[in-house]
Structures are given as structure tokens and as C-alpha cells.
C-alpha positions as CSV (number, residue, x, y, z in Angstrom):
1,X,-16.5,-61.5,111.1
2,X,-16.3,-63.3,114.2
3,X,-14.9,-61.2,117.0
4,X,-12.8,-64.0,118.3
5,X,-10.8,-64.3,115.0
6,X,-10.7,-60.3,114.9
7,X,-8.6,-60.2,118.2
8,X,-5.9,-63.0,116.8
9,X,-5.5,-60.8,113.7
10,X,-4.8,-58.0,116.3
11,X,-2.5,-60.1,118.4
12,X,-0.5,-60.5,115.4
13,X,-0.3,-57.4,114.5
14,X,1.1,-56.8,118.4
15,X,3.7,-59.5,118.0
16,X,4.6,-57.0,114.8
17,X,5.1,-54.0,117.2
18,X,7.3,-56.6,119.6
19,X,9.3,-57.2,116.8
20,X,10.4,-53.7,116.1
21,X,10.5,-53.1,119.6
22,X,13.4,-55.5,119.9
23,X,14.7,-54.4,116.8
24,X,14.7,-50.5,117.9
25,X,16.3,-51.4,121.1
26,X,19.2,-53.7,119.3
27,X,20.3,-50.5,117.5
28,X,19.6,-48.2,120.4
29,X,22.5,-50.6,122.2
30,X,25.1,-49.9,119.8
31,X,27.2,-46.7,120.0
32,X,26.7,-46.3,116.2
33,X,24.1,-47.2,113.4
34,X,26.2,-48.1,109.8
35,X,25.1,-46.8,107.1
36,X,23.0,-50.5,106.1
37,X,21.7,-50.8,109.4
38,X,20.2,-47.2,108.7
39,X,19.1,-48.8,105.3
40,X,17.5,-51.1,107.0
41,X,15.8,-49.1,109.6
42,X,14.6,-47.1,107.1
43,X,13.2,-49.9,105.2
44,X,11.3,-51.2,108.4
45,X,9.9,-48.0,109.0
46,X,8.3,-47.6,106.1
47,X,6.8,-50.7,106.6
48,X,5.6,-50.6,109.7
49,X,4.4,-46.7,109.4
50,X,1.8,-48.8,107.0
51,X,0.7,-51.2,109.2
52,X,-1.2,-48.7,111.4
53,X,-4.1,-48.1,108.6
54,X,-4.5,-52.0,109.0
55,X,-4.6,-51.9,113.0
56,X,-7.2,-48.8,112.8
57,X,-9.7,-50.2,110.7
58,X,-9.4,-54.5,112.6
59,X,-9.4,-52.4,116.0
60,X,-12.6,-50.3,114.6
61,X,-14.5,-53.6,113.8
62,X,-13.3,-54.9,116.8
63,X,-15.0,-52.0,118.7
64,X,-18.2,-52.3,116.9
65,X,-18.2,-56.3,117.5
66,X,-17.6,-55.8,121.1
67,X,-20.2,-56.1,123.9
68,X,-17.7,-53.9,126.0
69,X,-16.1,-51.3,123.7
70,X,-14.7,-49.4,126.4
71,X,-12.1,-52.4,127.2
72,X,-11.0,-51.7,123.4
73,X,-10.7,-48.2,123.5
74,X,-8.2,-49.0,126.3
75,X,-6.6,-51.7,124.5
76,X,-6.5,-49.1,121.2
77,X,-5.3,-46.4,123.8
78,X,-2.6,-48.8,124.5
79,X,-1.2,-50.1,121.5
80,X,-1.4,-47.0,119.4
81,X,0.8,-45.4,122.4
82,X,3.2,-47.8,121.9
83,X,2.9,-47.7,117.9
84,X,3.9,-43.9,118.3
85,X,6.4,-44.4,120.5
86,X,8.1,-46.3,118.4
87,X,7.5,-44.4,115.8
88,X,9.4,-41.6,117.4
89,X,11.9,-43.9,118.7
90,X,12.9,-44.9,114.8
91,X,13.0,-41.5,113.8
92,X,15.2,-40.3,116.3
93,X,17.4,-43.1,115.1
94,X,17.4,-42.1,112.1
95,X,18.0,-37.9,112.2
96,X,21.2,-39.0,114.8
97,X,22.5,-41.5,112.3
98,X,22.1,-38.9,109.6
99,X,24.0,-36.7,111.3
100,X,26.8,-38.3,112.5
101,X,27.5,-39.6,108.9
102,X,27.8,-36.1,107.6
103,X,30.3,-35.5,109.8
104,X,32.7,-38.4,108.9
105,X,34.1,-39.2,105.5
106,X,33.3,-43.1,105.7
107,X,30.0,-42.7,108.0
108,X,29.5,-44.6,111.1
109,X,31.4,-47.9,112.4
110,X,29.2,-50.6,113.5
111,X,30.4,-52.6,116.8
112,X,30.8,-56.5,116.0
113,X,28.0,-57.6,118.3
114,X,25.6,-55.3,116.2
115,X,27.7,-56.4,112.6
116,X,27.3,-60.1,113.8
117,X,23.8,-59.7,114.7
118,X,23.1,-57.9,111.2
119,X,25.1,-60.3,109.4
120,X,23.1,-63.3,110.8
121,X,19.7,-62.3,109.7
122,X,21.0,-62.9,106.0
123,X,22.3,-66.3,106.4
């Protein structure tokens, strides 16, 4: 396959890891997680826990395409640093939200900004 057409397959799957960047960092900003919102990060997770297989085998053609692999091992370096990262970042998320709704009855609140921001994804 032709290199060039690799590296826009990669770029999307970068725009991916933007994505849930933002998305990490909109519930990091809010005091609480709700229970859906923990749903949902759950949900993402999964998903984008599965997109590294995909990433590690278009990087690895990449590599062997390249007429300078060491400028992909540092862009692989990269981007599975932040894929990790992230990673970490989700789970964390997820063990505080866990246990902050087994200490209360009705589980966590969700601040309006967060709520609205939630709510307008599904319109």
C-alpha cells in the first residue's frame, strides 16, 4: 500500500485520540461523573482500548514502507505515549467515579455545564 495513504489512515486514527482527549478532559472539569456519564466513559473505553491493535499493525506497515524508519519509531514513541496516557487517564476516572457512588445512595450529581454538554450530543 502506498505509504502516503498509510500515514492519512494514521492521522485519523490521531484525530481519534484528540477526540477522547477532549472528551477525558470535559469530565475531568466537572466535580462529579453521573452515573451515565460513567456509562458512557466506559463505553468509549472499550472502544478505544481496541483501536490500538489497528494503530500497531498501520504504524508497523508504515515502518516497513518508510525510507526513514527511525522518524516512525518516534512518531509510534509518541502516540502510543499519549494512547496510554489516556488510557490511564479513563481509568482513573472511572475507579473515582466507582467510588464515590458507593458511598451515596443516589450516586454522583452532574453539574449543568457537564448535563447540558451530555444532553446535547443526543439531540
Amino acid at each position: 500500500m502506498d505509504i502516503d495513504k498509510l500515514v492519512k489512515q494514521r492521522s485519523g486514527i490521531k484525530a481519534k485520540l484528540t477526540n477522547f482527549e477532549k472528551y477525558i478532559a470535559m469530565l475531568s472539569s466537572s466535580k462529579f461523573i453521573s452515573e451515565l456519564q460513567r456509562i458512557d466513559l466506559e463505553g468509549r473505553l472499550s472502544k478505544f482500548e481496541a483501536l490500538y491493535d489497528i494503530f500497531d499493525a498501520l504504524q508497523m506497515e508504515i515502518e516497513l514502507a518508510s525510507a526513514n524508519p527511525e522518524n516512525e519509531y518516534v512518531e509510534r514513541n509518541q502516540i502510543e505515549e499519549r494512547y496510554h496516557s489516556l488510557i490511564a487517564n479513563a481509568r482513573s476516572q472511572l475507579r473515582t467515579s466507582g467510588s464515590e457512588c458507593k458511598g451515596s445512595k443516589t450516586g454522583t450529581t452532574m453539574d449543568s455545564k457537564s448535563e447540558n454538554q451530555m444532553v446535547s450530543r443526543f439531540r
